[in-house]
RODO-2510 file (C-alpha; in nm, 4 decimals, decimal comma):
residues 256
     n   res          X          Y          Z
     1     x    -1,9125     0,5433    -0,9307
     2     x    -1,9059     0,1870    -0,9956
     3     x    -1,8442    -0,0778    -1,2613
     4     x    -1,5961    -0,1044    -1,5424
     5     x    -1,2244    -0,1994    -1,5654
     6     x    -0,9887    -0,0425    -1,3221
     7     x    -0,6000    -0,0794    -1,2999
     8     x    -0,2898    -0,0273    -1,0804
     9     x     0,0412     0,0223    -1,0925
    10     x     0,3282    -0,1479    -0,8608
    11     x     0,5251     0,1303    -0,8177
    12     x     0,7577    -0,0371    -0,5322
    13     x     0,7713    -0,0519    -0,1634
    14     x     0,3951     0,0669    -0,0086
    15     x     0,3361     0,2526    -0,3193
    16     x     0,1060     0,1751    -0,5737
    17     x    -0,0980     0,3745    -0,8451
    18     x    -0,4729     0,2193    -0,7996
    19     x    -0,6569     0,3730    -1,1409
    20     x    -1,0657     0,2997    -1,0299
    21     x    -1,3682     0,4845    -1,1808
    22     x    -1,1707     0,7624    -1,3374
    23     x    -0,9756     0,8223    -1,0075
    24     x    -0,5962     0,8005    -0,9843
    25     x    -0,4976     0,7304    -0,6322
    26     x    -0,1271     0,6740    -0,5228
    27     x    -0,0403     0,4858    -0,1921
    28     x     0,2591     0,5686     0,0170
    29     x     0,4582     0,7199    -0,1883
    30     x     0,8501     0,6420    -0,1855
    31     x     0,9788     0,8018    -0,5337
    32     x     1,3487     0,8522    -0,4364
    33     x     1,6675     0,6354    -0,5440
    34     x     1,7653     0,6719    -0,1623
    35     x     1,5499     0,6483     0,1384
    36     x     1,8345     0,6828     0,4288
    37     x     2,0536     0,3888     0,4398
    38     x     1,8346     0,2220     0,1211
    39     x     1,8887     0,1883    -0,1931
    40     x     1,6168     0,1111    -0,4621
    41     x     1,6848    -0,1621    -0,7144
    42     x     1,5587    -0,0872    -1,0536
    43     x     1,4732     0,2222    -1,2326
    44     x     1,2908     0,5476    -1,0730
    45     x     0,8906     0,5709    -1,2195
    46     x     0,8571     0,7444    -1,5069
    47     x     0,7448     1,1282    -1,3867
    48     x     0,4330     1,1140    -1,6438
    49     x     0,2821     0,8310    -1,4153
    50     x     0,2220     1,0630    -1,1134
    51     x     0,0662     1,2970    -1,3072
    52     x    -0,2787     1,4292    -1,2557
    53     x    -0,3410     1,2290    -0,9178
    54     x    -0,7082     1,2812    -0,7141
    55     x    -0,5992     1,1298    -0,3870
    56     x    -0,2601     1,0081    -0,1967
    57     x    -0,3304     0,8038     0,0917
    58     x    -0,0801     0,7695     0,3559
    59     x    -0,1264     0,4798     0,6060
    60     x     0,1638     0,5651     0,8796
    61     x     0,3814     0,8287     0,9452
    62     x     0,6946     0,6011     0,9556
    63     x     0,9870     0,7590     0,6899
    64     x     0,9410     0,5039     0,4595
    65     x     0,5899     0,5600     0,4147
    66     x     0,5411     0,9095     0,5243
    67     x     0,8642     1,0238     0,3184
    68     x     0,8553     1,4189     0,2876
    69     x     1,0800     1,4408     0,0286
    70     x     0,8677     1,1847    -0,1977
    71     x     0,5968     1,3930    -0,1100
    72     x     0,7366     1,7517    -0,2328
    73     x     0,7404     1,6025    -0,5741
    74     x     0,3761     1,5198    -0,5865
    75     x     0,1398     1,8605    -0,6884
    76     x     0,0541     2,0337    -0,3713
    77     x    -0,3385     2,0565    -0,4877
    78     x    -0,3655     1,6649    -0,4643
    79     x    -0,5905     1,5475    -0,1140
    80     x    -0,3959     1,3648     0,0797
    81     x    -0,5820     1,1240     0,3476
    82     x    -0,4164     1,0526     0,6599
    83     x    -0,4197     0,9531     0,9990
    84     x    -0,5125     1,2479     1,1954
    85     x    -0,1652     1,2656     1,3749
    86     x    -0,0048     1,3427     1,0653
    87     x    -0,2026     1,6424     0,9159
    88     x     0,0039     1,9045     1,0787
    89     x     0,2683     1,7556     0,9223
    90     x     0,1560     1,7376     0,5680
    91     x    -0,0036     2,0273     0,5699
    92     x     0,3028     2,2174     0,6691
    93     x     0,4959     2,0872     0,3354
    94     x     0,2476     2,3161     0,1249
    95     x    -0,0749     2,0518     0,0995
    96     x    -0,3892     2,2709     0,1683
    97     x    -0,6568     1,9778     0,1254
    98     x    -0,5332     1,7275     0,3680
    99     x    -0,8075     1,5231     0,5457
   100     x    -0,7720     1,2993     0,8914
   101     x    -0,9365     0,9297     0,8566
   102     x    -0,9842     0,7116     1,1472
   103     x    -1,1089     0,3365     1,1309
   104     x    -1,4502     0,3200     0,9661
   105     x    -1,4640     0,6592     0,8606
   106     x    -1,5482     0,7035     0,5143
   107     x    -1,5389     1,0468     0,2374
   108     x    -1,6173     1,0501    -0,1169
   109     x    -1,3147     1,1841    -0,2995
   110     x    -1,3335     1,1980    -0,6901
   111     x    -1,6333     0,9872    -0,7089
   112     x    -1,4767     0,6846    -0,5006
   113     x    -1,5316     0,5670    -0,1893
   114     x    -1,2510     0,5227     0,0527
   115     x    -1,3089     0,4149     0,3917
   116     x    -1,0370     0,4127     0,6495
   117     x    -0,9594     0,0317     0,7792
   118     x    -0,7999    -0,0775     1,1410
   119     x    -0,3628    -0,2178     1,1269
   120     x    -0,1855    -0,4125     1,3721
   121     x     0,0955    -0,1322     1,3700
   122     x     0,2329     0,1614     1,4901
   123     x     0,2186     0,4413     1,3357
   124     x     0,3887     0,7359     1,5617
   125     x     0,6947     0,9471     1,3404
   126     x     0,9474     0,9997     1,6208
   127     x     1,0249     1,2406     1,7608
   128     x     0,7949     1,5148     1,6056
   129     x     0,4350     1,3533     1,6176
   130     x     0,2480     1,2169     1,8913
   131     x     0,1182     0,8954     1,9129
   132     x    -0,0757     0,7416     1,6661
   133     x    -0,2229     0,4107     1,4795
   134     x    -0,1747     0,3046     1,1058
   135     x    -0,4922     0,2422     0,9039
   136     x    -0,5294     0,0776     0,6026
   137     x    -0,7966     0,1693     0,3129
   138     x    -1,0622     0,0351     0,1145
   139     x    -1,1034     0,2183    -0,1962
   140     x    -1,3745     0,1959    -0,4644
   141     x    -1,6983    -0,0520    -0,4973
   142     x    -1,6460    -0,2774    -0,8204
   143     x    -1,3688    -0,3328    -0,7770
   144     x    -1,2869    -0,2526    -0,4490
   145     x    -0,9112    -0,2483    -0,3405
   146     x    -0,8003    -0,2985     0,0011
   147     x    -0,4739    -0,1031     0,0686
   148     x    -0,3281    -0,2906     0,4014
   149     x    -0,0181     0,0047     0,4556
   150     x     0,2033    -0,2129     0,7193
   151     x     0,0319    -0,4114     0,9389
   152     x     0,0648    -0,7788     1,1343
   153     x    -0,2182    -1,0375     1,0934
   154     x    -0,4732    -0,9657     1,3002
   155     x    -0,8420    -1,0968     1,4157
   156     x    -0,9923    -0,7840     1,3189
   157     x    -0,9104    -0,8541     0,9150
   158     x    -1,2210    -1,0863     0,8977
   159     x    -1,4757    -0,7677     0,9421
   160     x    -1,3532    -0,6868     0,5631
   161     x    -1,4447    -1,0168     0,4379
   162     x    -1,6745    -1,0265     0,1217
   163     x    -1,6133    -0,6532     0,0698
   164     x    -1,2624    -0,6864    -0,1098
   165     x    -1,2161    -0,7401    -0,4843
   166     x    -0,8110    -0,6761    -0,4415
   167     x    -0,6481    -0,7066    -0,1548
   168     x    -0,2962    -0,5505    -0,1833
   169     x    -0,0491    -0,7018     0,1202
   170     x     0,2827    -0,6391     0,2149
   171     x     0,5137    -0,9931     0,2410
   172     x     0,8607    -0,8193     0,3136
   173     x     1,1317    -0,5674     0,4535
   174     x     1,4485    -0,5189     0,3673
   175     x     1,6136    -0,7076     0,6519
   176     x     1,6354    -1,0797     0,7532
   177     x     1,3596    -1,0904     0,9991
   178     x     1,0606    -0,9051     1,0411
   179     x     0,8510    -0,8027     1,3809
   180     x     0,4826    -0,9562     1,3850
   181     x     0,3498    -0,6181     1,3137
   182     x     0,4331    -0,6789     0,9631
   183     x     0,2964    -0,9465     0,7267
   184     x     0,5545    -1,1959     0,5647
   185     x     0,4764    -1,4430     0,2984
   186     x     0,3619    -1,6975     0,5222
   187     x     0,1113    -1,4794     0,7600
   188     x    -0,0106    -1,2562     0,4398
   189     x    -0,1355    -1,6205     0,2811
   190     x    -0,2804    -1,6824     0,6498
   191     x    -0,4659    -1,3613     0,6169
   192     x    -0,6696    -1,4524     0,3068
   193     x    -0,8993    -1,6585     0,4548
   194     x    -1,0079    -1,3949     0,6892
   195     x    -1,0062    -1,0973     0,4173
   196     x    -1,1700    -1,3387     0,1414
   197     x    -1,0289    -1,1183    -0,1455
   198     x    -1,1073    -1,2038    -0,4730
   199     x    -0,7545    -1,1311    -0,6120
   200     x    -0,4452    -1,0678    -0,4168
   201     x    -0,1144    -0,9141    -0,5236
   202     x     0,1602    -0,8792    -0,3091
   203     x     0,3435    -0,5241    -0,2595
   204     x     0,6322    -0,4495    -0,0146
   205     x     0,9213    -0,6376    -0,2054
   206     x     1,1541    -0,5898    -0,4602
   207     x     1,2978    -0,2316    -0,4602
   208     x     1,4514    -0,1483    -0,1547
   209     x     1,7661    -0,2947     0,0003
   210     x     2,0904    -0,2099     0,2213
   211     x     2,3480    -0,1447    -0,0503
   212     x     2,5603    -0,4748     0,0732
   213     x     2,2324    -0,6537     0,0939
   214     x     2,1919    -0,6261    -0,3081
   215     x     2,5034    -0,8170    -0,4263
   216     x     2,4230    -1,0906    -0,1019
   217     x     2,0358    -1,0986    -0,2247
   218     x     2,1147    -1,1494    -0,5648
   219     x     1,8131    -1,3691    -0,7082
   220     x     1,6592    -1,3546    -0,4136
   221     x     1,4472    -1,0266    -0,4425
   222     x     1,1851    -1,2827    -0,6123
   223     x     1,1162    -1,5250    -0,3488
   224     x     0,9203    -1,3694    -0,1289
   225     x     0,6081    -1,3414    -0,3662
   226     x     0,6478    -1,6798    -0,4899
   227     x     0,6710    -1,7961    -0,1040
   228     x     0,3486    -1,5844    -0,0782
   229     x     0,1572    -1,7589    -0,4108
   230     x     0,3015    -2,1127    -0,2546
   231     x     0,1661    -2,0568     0,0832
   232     x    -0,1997    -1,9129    -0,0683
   233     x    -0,2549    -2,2069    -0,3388
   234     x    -0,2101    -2,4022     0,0029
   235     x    -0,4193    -2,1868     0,2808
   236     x    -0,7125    -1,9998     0,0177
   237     x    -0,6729    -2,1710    -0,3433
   238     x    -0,9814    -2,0053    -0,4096
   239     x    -0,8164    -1,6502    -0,4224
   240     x    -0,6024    -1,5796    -0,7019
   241     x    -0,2573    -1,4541    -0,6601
   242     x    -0,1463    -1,2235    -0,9292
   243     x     0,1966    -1,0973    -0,8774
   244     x     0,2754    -0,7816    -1,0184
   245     x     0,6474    -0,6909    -1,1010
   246     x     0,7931    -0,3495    -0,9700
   247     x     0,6552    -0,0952    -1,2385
   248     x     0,4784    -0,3449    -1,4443
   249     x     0,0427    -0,2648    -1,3928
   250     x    -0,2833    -0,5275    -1,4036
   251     x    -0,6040    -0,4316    -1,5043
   252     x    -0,8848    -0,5602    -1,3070
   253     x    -1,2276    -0,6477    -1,4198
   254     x    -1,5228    -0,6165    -1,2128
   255     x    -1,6609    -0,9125    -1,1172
   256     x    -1,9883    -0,9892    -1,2786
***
């Protein structure tokens, strides 16, 4: 299925609702006011919202993407798409239809297309997995939504290019620094050229923080996207940045 208006939903973090041809499909999800030593900023999402899902895709096994006890909220029937290290895993929380994905494979689920995409990241859960890549995800075909997970700028993004309607890219952490297997504001803008979205919204910011780090980042939870919309107008003006609040949504019109 093609065509029409779809719509998503910044839940926080890596998690996003992506509404596309009558599918609901969540990303990552991270639903908990504490995720170990974090603490998220701003109100849980409303329960209603992860009602009646099709598909969660997980990216990586790492806690904060992988999280189990995010997971045990969600309704057991729901597909879940993962890497293929982390099946076992899902599929001993109570998930019976849990399906492995590796780089260019593709399945039909609900009547959308979603095709697994390479990452510059690990994506091993210590110590009870073996070891393993992240993927990202393309999902849909007007619009289509690329779903980057974690991942560092890499060569390898320009094989998507012309195939991407929305490209959804992480820009932070919830430290000071951040290892070059994850995109900041400066090397997500430097990745637009090679994805050549049409839109681009920036996930990965905004709700998760080291208690102390709250009070010290006061303000500052807002600059990475803006870094990230200052550093695209300069590198890709042609792609429009739309920055979507945590638990605020866009619709997105097919282009055409």
């Amino acid at each position: 299925m093609s065509g029409g208006p779809a719509r998503l939903t910044y839940v926080g973090h890596g998690t996003v609702l992506i509404e596309v041809a009558g599918a609901r499909i969540l990303t990552d999800p991270l639903l908990r006011r504490h995720m170990g030593p974090l603490l998220r900023r701003g109100p849980l999402p409303e329960p209603g919202l992860l009602g009646d899902l099709d598909v969660i895709l997980i990216s990586h096994l790492h806690v904060d993407h992988l999280d189990i006890r995010s997971l045990r909220r969600l309704d057991p029937a729901t597909t879940v798409l993962i890497p293929e290290h982390g099946a076992a895993l899902v599929r001993r929380q109570g998930f019976a239809d849990v399906r492995s994905l590796a780089p260019d494979e593709v399945m039909e689920m609900a009547g959308v297309r979603i095709e697994a995409t390479a990452a510059y990241h690990g994506g091993k859960r210590y110590p009870v997995t073996r070891a393993g890549d992240a993927v990202g995800y393309l999902v849909g075909a007007g619009p289509t939504f690329y779903f980057a997970g974690d991942t560092g700028l890499f060569p390898g993004m320009a094989e998507l290019a012309g195939r991407i309607d929305v490209a959804l890219l992480p820009i932070s952490g919830w430290g000071v620094t951040l290892p070059d297997d994850h995109l900041n504001p400066l090397t997500a803008a430097k990745a637009l050229p090679l994805l050549r979205p049409r839109i681009a919204v920036p996930v990965h910011w905004g709700v998760y923080y080291p208690p102390g780090m709250l009070t010290v980042w006061r303000g500052r939870d807002v600059q990475p996207p803006r870094a990230f919309a200052r550093y695209a107008a300069k590198l890709a003006p042609e792609v429009e940045v739309r920055v979507v609040a945590p638990g605020e949504s866009a619709s997105i019109e097919a282009e055409g």
